[in-house]
C-alpha positions as CSV (number, residue, x, y, z in Angstrom):
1,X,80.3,94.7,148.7
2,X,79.8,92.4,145.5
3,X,76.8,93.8,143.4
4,X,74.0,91.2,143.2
5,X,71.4,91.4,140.7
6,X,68.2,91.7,142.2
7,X,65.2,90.4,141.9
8,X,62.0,91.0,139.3
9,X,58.9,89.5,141.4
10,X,59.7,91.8,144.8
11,X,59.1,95.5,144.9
12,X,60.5,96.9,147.5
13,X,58.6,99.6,149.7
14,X,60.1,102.6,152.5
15,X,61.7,101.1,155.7
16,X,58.1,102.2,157.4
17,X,58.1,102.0,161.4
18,X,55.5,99.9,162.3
19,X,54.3,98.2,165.7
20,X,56.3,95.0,166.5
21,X,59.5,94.3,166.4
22,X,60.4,94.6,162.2
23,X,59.0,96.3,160.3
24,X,57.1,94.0,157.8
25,X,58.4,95.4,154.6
26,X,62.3,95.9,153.6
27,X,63.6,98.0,151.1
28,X,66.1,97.0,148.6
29,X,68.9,99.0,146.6
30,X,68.5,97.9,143.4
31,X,71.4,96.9,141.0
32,X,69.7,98.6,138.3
33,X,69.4,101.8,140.9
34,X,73.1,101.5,141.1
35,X,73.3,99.4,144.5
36,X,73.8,95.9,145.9
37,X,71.0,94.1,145.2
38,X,70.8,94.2,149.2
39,X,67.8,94.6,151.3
40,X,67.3,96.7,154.5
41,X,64.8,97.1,157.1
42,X,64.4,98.8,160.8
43,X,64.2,96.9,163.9
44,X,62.1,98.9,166.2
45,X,63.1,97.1,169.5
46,X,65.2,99.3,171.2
47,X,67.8,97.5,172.9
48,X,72.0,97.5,173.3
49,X,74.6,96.4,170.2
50,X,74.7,92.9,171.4
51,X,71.1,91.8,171.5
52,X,70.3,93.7,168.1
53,X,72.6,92.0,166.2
54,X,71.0,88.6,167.5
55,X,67.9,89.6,166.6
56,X,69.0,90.2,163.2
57,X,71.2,87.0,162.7
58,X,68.3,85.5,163.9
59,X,66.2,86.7,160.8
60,X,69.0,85.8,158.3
61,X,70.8,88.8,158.9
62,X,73.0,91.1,159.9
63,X,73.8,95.1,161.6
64,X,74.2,97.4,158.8
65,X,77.2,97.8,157.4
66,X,77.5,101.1,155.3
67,X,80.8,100.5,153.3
68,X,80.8,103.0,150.7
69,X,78.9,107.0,151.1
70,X,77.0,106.0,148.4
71,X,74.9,103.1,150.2
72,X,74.7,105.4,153.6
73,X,73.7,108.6,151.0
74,X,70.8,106.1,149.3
75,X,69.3,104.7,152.4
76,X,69.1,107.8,154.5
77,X,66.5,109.6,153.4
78,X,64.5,106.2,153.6
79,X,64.8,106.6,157.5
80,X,62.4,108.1,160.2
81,X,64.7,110.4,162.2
82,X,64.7,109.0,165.6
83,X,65.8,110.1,169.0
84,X,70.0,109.6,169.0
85,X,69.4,107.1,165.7
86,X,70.2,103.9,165.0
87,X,72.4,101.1,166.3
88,X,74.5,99.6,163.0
89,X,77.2,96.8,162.0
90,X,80.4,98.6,163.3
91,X,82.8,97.1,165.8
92,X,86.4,98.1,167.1
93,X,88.7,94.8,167.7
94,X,90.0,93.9,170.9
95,X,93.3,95.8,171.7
96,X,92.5,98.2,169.3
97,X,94.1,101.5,170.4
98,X,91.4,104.3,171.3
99,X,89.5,106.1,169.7
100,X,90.3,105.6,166.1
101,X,92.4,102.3,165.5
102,X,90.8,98.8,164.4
103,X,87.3,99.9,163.2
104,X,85.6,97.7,160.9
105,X,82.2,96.8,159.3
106,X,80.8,93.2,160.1
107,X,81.9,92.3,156.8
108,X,85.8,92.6,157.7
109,X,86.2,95.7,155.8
110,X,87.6,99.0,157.3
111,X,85.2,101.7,158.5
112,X,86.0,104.9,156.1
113,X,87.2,108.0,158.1
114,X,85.3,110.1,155.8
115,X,82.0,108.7,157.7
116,X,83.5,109.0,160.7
117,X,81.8,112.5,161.5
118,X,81.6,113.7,165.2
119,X,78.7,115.5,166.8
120,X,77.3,116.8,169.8
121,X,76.8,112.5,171.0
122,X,76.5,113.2,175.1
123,X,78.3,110.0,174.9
124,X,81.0,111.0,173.1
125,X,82.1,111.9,170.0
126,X,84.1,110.2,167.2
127,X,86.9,110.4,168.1
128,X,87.7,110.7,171.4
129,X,86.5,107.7,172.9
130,X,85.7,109.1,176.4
131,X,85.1,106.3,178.2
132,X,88.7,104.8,178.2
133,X,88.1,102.0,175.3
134,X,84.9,101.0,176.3
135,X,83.1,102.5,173.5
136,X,83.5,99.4,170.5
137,X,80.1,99.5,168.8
138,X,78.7,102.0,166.6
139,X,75.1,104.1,166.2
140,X,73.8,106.1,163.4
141,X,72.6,109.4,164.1
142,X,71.7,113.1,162.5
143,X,70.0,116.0,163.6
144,X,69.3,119.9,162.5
145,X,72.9,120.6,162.5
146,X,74.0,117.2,160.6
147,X,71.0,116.8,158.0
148,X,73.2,114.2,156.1
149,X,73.8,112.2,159.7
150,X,77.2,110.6,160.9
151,X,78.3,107.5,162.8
152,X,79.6,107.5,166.5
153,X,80.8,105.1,169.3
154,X,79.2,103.9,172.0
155,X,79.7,102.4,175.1
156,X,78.6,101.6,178.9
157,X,76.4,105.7,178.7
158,X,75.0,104.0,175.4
159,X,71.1,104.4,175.2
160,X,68.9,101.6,173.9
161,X,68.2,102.4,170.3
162,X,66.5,100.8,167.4
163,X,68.4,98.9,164.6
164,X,68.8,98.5,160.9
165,X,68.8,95.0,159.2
166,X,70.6,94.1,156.5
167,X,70.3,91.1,154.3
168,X,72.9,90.5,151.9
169,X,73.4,86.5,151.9
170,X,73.8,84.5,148.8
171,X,73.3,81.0,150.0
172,X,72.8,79.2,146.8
173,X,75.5,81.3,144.5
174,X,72.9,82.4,142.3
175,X,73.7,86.3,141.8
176,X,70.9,87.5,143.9
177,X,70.1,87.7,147.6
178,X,68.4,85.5,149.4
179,X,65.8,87.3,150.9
180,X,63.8,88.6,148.1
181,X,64.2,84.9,146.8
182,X,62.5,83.9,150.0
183,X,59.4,86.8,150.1
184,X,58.9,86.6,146.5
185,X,57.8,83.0,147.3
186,X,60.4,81.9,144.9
187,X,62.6,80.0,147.8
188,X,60.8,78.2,150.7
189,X,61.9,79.3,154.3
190,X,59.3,76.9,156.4
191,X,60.9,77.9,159.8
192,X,61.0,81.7,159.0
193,X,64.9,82.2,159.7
194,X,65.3,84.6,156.9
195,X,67.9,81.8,155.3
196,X,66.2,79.4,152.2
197,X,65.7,75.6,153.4
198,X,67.4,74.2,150.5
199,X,70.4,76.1,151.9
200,X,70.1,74.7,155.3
201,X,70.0,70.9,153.7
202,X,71.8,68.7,151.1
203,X,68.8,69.4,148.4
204,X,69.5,71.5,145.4
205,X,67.8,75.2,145.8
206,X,65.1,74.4,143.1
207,X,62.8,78.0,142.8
208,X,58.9,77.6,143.7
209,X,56.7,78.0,140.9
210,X,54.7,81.5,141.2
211,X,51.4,82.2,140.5
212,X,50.1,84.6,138.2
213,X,46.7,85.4,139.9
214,X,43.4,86.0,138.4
215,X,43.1,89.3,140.8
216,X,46.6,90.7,139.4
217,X,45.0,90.3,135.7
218,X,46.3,86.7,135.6
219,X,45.2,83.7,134.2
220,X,45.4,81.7,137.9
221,X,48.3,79.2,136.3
222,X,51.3,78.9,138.1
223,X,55.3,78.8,136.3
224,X,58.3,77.9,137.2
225,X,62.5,77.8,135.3
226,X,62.7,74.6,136.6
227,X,65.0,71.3,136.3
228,X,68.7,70.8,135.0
229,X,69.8,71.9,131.9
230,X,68.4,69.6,129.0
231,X,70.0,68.9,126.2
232,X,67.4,68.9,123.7
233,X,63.8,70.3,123.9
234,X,61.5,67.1,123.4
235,X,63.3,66.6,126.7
236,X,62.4,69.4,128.5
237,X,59.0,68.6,127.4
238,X,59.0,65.6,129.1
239,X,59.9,66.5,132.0
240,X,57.4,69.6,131.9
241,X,54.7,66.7,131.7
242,X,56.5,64.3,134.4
243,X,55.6,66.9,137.1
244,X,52.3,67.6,136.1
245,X,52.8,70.4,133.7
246,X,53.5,71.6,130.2
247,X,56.5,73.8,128.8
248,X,54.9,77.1,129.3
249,X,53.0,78.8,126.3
250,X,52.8,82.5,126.0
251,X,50.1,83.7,124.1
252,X,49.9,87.2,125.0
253,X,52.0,90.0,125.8
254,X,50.9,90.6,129.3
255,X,51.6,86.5,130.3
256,X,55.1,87.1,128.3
257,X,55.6,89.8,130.6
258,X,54.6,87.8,133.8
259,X,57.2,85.1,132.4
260,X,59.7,87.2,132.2
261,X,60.0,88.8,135.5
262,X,59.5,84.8,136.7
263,X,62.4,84.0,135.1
264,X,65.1,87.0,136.3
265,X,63.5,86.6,139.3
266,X,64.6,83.0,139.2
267,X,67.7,82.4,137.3
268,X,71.5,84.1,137.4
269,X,72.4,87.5,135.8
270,X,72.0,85.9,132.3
271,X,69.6,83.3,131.2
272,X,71.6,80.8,129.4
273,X,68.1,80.0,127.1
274,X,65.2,78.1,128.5
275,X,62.8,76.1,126.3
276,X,59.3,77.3,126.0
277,X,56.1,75.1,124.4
278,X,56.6,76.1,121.0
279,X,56.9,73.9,118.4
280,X,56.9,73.9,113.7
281,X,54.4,71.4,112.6
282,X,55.9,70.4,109.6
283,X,53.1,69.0,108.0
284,X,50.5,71.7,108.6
285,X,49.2,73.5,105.9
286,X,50.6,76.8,106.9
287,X,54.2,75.3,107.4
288,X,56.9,77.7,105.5
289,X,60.2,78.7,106.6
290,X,61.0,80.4,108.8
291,X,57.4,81.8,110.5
292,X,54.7,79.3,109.3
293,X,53.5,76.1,111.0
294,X,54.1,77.0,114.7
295,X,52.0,75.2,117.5
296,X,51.6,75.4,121.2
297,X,52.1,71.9,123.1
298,X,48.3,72.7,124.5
299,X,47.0,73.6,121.4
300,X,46.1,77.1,121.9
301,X,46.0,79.6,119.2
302,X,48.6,81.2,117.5
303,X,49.0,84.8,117.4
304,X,50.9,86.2,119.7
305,X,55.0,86.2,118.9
306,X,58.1,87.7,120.8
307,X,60.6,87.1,118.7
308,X,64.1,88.8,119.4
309,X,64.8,91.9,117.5
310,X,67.4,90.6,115.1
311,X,65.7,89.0,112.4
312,X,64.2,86.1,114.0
313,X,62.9,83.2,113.3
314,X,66.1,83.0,110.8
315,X,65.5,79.0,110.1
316,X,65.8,78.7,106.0
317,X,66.9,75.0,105.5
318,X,64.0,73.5,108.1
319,X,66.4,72.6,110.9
320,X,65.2,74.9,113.8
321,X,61.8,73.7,114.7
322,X,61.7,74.4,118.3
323,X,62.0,77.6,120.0
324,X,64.3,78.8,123.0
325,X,63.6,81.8,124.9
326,X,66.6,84.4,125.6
327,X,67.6,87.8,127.2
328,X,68.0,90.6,125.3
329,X,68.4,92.8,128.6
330,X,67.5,93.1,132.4
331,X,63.8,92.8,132.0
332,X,63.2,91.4,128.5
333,X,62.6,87.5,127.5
334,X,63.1,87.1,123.6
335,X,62.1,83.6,121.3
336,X,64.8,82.3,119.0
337,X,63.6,79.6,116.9
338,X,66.4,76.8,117.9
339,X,67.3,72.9,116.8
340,X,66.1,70.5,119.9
341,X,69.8,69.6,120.7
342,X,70.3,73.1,121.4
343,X,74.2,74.0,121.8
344,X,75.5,74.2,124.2
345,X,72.4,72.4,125.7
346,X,72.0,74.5,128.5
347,X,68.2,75.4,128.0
348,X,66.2,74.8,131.4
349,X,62.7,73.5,130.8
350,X,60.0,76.7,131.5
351,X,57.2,74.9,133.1
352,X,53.4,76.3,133.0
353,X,50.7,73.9,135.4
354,X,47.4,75.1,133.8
355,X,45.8,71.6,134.6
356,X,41.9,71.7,136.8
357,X,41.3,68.0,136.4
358,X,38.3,68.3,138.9
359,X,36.9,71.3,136.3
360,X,36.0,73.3,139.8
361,X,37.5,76.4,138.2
362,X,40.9,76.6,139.7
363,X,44.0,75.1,138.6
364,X,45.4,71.9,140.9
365,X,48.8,72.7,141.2
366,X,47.8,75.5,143.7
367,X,45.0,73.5,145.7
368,X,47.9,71.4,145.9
369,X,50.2,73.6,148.1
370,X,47.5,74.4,149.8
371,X,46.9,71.3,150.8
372,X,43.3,71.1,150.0
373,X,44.0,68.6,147.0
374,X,46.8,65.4,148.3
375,X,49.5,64.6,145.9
376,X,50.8,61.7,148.2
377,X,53.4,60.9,145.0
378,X,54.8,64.4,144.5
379,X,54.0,64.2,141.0
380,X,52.0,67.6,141.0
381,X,48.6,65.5,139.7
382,X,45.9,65.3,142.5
383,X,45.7,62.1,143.9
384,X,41.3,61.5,143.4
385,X,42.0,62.5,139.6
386,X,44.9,59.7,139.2
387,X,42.9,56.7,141.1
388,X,39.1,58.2,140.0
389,X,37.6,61.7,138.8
390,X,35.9,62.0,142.2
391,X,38.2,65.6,143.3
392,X,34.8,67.1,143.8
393,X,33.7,64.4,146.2
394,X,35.5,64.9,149.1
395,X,33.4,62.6,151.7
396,X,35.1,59.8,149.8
397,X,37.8,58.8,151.6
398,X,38.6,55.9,149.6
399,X,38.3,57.3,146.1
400,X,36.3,54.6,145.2
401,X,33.4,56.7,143.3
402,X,31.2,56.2,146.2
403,X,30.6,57.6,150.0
404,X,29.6,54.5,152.0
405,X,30.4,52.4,154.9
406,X,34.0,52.3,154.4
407,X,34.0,56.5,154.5
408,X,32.0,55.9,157.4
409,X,34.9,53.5,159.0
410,X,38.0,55.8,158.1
411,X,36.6,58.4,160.2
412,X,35.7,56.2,163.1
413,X,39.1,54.9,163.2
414,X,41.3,58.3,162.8
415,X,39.2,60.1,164.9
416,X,40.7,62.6,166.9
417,X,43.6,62.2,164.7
418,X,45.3,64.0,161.3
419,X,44.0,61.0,159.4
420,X,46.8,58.7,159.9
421,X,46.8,56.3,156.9
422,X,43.7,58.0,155.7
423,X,44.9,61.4,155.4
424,X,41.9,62.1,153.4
425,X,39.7,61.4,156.6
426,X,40.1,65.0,157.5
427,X,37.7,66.2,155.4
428,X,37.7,69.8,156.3
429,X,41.5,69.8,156.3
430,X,41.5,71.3,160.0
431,X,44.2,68.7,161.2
432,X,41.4,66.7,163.3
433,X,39.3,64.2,162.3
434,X,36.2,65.1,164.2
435,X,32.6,65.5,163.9
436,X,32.9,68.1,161.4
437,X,34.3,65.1,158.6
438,X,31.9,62.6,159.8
439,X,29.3,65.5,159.3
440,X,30.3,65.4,155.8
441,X,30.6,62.0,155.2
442,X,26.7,61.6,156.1
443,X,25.5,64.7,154.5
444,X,27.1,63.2,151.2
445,X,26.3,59.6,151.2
446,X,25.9,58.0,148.3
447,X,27.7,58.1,144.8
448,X,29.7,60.4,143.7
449,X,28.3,63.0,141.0
């Protein structure tokens, strides 16, 4: 299988049984690990061949398929030893010659002989097929005698066993697998079929922005390697601000950090540079080349750098007044002070959303997805703070700085609805307007504070 790197944000955990049907954690085997970059997980439904590999298309998908020793070595010991094992991503063709002619993984490659180990299977070991070529799947099995485990037919005698899933898809062409993409929140997968949406439409897979949460030691801002490849950084910048946010300021080691696993979580094997908010003041008092007069678009302090270990900032003639951030290996993001038109211009803007325009202590762009804040424009700004500062005034429907009559009337009229053309009629955000919002609207009557 083709290695994938994998990704930064997800850390996988043991392929646990647990009730239901998957278990609710996957493990990966990590490129840096010496694996695929593929994620694995047991299905505890026990059922035949057929119906587990449904299941597991099903969740983006597929059986199994151990191609090398190495990837069956790594991934048994991660396994609870079960009664006569696991049913796994190995089929013999039609017309193939019994026992041992025309076995191959799911993936179209052949089945080594070398894992083709046989054992005391009351069904029959491999080889002979004992059941006249009926036997054309494969299970996974060990016991005391076989502690590494080995693979076996099955057929009609076949008991209904448990499954292992393996993801391995690479929709977008991005280098890593899908599905840590998808549960590090990084690709959306609204209908929860294990494949990313953007895949399953004409839109370009653009990753979600990721939060880095106050509880986690965050700052509660949210960031995102996002938009094409700009040529110059005032660019970037703009676009930063076009969707709500600002090119991304790092102004501590830990956020640097954070940033940095966003970015390999997010981008291809190498980061081809992506501007950051840093820019040389030229006419600041503490301009000198190459390490005075550097500002943050927000105007925040100052003093933290991460500049990469070869002598930069190396700017001596005033040229390079922006700064680009780079790899310098698997898990490191680096500054190099940079001109704005950048060559070869391949710089991706790294966008920060910091902004709380209603001041209630939490930044927008999250209230946002939430949907407890509408941004009926898709510009990432909450709709109350673009028509009036009234975010903390919900009861007012209209946004006209004021809860009155015509509150009073957009409830009346939506009721029992979502809100129709007054989305903001559903106060509470429960999908009803009921007498929960009207509740509100005459418990808050009056101006705005």
């Amino acid at each position: 299988m083709r290695s994938l790197r994998s990704s930064a944000l997800v850390v996988g955990s043991s392929l646990a049984l647990a009730s239901g049907a998957l278990a609710q954690q996957a493990v990966q085997w990590r490129v840096e690990d010496g694996g695929n970059g593929h994620w694995y997980a047991v299905d505890t439904t026990h059922s035949g061949w057929t119906a587990a590999r449904e299941r597991a298309l099903a969740r983006g998908g597929d059986l199994a398929s151990f191609e090398t020793a190495e990837e069956h070595a790594w991934l048994l010991p991660s396994l609870p030893v079960v009664t006569h094992g696991y049913l796994i991503g190995g089929t013999q063709g039609p017309g193939s010659a019994a026992p041992n002619t025309g076995w191959r993984w799911l993936t179209g490659s052949e089945i080594s002989p070398a894992l083709m180990l046989a054992d005391d299977n009351p069904c029959g070991n491999f080889p002979p097929d004992v059941e006249d070529g009926q036997q054309d799947f494969l299970h996974w099995r060990w016991d005391a005698i076989n502690p590494y485990g080995d693979i076996n037919d099955g057929g009609t005698c076949f008991l209904l066993l448990q499954s292992i899933t393996e993801w391995s898809a690479d929709c977008n062409n991005d280098g890593i697998v899908d599905y840590g993409q998808v549960q590090a929140g990084l690709l959306a997968d609204d209908d929860t079929n294990g494949v990313p949406d953007c895949c399953q439409s004409e839109s370009r897979c653009v990753f979600q922005a990721v939060e880095w949460s106050i509880p986690s030691g965050g700052n509660g801002h949210w960031y995102q390697l996002d938009g094409p490849y700009f040529l110059t950084w005032e660019s970037a910048r703009k676009y930063a601000e076009s969707v709500g946010g600002h090119l991304v300021t790092l102004t501590s080691a830990s956020e640097q950090a954070f940033a940095a696993s966003v970015a390999f979580a997010s981008s291809p094997a190498q980061i081809d540079d992506c501007w950051i908010g840093a820019y040389q003041e030229l006419s600041a008092t503490d301009y000198v080349e190459p390490a005075g007069g550097w500002r943050w678009v927000t105007g925040e302090p100052w003093s933290f750098t991460a500049w990469r270990p070869d002598g930069q900032p190396k700017d001596v003639n005033g040229s390079m007044n922006v700064i680009a951030a780079t790899t310098v290996a698997s898990d490191l993001l680096r500054w190099v002070d940079s001109t704005s038109g950048h060559e070869p211009g391949n710089c991706q803007a790294f966008v920060e959303w910091s902004a709380d325009c209603n001041r209630d202590g939490v930044v927008d762009f999250g209230q946002i997805r939430s949907g407890e804040l509408l941004d009926e424009n898709g510009n990432h700004t909450p709709d109350c703070c673009e028509s009036a500062p009234f975010c903390n005034c919900p009861a007012d429907v209209d946004s006209s700085g004021a809860v009155n009559g015509v509150d009073l009337a957009a409830i009346l009229n939506t009721w029992g609805t979502t809100g129709g053309k007054y989305p903001g009629a559903d106060i509470n955000r429960d999908g009803t307007v009921d007498g929960a919002d009207l509740a509100e609207v005459l418990n808050s009557w009056g101006a705005c504070p």
